[in-house]
DSSP file (Angstrom, degrees, kcal/mol; ACC not computed):
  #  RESIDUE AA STRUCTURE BP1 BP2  ACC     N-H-->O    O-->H-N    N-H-->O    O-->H-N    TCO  KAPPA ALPHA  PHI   PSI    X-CA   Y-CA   Z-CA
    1    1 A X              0   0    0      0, 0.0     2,-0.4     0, 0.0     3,-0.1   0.000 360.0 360.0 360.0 139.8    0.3   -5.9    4.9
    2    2 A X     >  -     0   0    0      1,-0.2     4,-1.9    46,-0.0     3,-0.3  -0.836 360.0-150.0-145.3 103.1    1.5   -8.8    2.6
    3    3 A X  H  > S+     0   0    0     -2,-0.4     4,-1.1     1,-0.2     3,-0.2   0.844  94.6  56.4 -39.8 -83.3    4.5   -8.2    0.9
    4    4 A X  H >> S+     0   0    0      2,-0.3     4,-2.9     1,-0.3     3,-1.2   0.641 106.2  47.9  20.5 -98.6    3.1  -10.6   -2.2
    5    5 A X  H 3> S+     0   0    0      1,-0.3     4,-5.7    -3,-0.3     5,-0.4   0.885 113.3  48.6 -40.9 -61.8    0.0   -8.7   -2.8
    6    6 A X  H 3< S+     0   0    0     -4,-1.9    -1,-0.3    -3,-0.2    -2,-0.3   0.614 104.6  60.3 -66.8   2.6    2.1   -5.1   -2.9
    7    7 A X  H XX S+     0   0    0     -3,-1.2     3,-2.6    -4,-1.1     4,-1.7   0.793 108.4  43.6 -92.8 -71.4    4.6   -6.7   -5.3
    8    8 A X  H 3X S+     0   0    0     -4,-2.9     4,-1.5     1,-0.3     5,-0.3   0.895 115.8  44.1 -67.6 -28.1    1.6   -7.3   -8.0
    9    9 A X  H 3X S+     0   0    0     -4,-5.7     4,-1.9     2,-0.2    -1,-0.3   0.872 110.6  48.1 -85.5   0.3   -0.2   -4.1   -7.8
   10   10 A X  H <4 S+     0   0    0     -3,-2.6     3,-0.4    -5,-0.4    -2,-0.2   0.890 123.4  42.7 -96.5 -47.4    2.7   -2.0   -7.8
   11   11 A X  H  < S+     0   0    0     -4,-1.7    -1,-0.2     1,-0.2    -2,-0.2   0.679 122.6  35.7  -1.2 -48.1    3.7   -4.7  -11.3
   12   12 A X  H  < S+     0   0    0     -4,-1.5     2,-0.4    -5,-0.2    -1,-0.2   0.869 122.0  51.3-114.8 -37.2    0.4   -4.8  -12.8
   13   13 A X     <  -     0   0    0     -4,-1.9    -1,-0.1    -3,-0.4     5,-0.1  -0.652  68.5-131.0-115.6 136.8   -0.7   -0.5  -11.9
   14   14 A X        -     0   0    0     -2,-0.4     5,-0.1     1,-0.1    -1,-0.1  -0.456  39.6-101.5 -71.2 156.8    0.9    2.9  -12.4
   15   15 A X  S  > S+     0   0    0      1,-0.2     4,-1.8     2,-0.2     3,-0.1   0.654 117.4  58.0 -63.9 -17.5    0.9    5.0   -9.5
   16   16 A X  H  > S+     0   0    0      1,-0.3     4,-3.1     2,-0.2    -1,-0.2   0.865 105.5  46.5 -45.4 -64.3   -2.0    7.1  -10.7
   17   17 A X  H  4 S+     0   0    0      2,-0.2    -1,-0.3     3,-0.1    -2,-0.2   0.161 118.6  45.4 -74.7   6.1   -4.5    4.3  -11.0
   18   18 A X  H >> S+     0   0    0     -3,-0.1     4,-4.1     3,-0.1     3,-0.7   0.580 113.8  48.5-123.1 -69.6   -3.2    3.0   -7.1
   19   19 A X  H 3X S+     0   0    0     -4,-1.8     4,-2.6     1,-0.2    -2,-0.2   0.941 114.0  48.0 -41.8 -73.3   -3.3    6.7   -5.6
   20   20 A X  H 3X S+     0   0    0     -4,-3.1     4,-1.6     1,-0.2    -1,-0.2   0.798 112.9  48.7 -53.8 -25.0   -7.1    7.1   -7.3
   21   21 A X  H <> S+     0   0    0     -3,-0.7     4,-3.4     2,-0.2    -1,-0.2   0.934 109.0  50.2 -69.8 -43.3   -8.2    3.6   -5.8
   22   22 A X  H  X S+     0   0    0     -4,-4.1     4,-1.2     1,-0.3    -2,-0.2   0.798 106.9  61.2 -71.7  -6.3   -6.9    4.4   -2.3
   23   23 A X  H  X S+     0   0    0     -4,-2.6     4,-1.3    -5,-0.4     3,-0.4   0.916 106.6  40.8 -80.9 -29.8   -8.8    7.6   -2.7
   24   24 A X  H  X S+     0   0    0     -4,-1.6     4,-1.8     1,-0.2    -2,-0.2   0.816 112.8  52.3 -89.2 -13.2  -11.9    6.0   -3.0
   25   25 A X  H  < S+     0   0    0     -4,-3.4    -1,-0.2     2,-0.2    -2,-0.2   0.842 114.6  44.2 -60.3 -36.6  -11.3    3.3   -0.3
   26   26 A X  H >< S+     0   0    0     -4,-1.2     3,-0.7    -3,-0.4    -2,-0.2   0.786 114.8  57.2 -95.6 -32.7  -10.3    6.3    2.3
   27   27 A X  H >X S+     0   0    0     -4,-1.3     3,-1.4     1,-0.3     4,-0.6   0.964 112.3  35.4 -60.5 -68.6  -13.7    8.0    0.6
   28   28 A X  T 3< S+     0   0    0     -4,-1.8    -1,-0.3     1,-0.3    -2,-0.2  -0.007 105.7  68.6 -91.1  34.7  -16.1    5.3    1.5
   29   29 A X  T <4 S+     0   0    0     -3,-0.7    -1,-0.3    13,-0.1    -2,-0.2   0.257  96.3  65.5-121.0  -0.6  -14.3    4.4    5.0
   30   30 A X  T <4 S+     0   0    0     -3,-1.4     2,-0.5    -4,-0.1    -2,-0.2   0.549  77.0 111.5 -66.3 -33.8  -15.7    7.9    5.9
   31   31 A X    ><  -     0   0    0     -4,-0.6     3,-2.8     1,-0.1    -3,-0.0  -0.430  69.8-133.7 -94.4 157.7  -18.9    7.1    5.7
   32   32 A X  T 3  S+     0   0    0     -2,-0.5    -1,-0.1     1,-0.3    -4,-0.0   0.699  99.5  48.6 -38.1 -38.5  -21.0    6.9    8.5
   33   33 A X  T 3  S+     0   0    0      2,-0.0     2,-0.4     0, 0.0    -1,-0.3   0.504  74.3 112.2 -85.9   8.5  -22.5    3.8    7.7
   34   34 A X    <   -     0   0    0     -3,-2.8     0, 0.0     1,-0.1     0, 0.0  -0.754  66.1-126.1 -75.3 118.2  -19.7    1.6    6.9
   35   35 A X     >  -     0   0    0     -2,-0.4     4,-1.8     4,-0.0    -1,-0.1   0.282  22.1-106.9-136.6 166.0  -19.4   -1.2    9.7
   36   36 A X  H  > S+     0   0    0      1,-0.2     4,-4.6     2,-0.2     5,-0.1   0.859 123.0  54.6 -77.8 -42.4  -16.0   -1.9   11.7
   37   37 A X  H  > S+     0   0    0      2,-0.2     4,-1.5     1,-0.2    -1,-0.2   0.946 108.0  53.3 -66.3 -34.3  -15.4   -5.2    9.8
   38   38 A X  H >> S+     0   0    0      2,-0.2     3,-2.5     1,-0.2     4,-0.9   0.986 109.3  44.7 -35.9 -74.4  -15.7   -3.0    6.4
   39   39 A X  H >X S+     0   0    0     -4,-1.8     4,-2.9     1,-0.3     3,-2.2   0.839 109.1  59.8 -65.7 -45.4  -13.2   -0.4    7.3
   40   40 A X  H 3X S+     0   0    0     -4,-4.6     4,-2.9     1,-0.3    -1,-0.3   0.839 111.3  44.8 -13.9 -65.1  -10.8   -3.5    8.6
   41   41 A X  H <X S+     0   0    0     -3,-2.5     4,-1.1    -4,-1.5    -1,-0.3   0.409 117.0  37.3 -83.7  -3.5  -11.0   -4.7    5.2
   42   42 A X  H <X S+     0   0    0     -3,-2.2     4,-2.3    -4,-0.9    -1,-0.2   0.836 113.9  64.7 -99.1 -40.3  -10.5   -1.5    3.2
   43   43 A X  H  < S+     0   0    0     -4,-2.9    -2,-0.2     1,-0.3    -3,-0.2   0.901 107.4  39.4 -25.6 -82.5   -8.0   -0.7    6.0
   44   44 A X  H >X S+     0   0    0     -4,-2.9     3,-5.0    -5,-0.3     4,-0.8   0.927 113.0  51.9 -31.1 -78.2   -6.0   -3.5    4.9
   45   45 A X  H >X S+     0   0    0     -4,-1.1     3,-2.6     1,-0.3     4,-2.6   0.861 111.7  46.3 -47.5 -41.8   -6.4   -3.1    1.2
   46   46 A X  H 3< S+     0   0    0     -4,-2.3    -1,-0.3     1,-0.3     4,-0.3   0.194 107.4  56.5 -74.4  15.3   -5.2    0.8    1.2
   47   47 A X  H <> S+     0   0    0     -3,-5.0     4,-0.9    -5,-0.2    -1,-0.3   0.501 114.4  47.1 -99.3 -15.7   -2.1   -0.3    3.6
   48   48 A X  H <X S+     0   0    0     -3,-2.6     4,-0.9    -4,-0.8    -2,-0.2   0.884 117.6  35.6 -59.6 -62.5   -1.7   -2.6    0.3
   49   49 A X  H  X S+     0   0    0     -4,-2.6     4,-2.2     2,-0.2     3,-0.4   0.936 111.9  59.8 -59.5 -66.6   -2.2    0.0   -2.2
   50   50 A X  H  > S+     0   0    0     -4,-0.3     4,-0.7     1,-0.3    -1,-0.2   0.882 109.6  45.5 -55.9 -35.1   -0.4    2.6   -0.1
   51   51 A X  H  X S+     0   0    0     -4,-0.9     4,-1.4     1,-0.2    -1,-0.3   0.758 108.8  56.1 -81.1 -14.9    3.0    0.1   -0.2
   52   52 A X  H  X S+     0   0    0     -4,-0.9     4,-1.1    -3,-0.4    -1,-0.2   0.831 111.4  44.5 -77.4 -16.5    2.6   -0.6   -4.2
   53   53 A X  H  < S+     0   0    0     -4,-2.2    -1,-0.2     2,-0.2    -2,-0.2   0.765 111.0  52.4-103.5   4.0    2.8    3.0   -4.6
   54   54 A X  H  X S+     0   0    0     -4,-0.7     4,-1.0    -5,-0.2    -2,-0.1   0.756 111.2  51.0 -81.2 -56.3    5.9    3.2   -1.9
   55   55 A X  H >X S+     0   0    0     -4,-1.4     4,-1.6     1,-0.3     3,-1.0   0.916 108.4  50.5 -76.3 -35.5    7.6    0.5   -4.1
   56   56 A X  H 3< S+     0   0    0     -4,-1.1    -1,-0.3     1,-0.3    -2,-0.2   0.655 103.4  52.8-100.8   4.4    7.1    2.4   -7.1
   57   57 A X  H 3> S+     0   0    0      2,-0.1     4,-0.7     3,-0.1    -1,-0.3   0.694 112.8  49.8 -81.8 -17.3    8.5    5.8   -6.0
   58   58 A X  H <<>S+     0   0    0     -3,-1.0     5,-1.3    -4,-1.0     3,-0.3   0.903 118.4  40.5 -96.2 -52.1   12.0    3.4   -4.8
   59   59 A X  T  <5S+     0   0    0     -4,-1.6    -1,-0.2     1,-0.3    -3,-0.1   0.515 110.0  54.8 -84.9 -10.4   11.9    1.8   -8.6
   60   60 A X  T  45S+     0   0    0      1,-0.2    -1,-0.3    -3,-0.2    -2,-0.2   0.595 111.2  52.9-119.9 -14.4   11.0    5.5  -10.4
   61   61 A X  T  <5S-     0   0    0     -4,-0.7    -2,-0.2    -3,-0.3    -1,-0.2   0.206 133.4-102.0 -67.9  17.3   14.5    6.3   -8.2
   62   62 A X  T   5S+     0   0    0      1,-0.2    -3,-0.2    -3,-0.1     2,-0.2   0.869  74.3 145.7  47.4  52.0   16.1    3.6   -9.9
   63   63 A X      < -     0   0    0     -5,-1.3     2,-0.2     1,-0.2    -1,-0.2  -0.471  51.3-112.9 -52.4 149.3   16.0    1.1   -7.4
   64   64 A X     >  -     0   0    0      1,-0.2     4,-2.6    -2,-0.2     5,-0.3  -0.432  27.7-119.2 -79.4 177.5   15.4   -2.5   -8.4
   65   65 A X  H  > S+     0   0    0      2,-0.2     4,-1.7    -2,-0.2     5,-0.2   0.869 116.2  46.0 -89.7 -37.2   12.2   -4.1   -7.3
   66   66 A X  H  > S+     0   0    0      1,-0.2     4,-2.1     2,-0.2     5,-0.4   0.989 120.0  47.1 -70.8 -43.4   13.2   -6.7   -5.3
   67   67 A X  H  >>S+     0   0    0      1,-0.2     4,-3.0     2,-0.2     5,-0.6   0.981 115.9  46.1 -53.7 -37.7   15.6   -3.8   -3.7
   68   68 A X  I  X>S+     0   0    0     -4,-2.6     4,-5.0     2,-0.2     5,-0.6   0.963 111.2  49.5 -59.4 -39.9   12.9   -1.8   -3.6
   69   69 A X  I  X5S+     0   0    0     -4,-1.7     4,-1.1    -5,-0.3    -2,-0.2   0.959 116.2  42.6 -54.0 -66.8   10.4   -4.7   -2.0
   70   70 A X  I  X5S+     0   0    0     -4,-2.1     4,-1.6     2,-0.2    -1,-0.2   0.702 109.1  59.8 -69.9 -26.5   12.9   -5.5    0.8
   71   71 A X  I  X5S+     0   0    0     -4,-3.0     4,-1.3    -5,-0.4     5,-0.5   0.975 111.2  42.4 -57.3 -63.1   13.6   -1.6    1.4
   72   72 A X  I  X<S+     0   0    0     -4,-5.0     4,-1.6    -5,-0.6     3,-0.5   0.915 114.8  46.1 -66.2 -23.1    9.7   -1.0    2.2
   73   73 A X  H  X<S+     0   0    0     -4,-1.1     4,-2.3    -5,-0.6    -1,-0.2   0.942 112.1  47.6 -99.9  -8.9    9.2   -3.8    4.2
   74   74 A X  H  < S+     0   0    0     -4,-1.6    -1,-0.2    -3,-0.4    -2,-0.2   0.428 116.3  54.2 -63.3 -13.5   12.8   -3.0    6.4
   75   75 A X  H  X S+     0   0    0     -4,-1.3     4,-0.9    -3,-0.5    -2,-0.2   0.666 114.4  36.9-109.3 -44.4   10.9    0.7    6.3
   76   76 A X  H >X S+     0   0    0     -4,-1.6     3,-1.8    -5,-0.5     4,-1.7   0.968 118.9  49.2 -91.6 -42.8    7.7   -1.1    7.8
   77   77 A X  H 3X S+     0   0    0     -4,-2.3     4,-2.5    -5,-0.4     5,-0.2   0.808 108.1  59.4 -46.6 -32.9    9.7   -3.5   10.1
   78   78 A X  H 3> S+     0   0    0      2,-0.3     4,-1.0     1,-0.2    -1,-0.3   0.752 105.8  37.7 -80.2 -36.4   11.3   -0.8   11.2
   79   79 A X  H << S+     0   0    0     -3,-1.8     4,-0.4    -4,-0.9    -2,-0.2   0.557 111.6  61.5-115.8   1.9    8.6    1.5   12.6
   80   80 A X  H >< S+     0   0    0     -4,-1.7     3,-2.3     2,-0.1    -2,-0.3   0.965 103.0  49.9 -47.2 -73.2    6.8   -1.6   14.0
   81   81 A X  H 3< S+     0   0    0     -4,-2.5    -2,-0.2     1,-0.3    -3,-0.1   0.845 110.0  55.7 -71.3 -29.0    9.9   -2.3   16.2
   82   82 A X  T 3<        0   0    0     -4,-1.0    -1,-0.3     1,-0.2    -2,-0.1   0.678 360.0 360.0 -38.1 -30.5    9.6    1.8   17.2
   83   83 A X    <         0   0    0     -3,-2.3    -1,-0.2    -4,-0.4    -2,-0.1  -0.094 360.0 360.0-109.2 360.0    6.2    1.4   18.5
């Protein structure tokens, strides 16, 4: 997760266009022939994706984005420490 990176997609894409990309990352991490180091790296991006669309359900509650930004990542800190 890199706070950074979720900041600019959930900025630059509606949540529609984010939702349909992590469906096709979750799509092609299904198949069989996709290699460990693949799925790492889609792994990654859709934990990316999944927090731009996080942040823009906190901002479409009329959150600010920076509140919103520090909310999700106190929300991911949070169930690391659970764990």
């Amino acid at each position: 997760m890199k706070l950074p990176i979720i900041k600019h997609l959930q900025k630059n894409n509606d949540a529609e266009k984010l939702q349909h990309s992590m469906d096709v990352l979750e799509s092609f991490c299904e198949h069989r022939s996709v290699k460990e180091n693949e799925m790492d790296v889609a792994g990654e991006l859709i934990t990316n994706i999944a927090g731009a669309i996080e942040m823009h359900k906190l901002v479409e509650e009329g959150m600010s984005e920076k509140d919103a930004a520090n909310t999700f990542a106190q929300r991911v800190l949070g169930s690391i420490d659970r764990n």
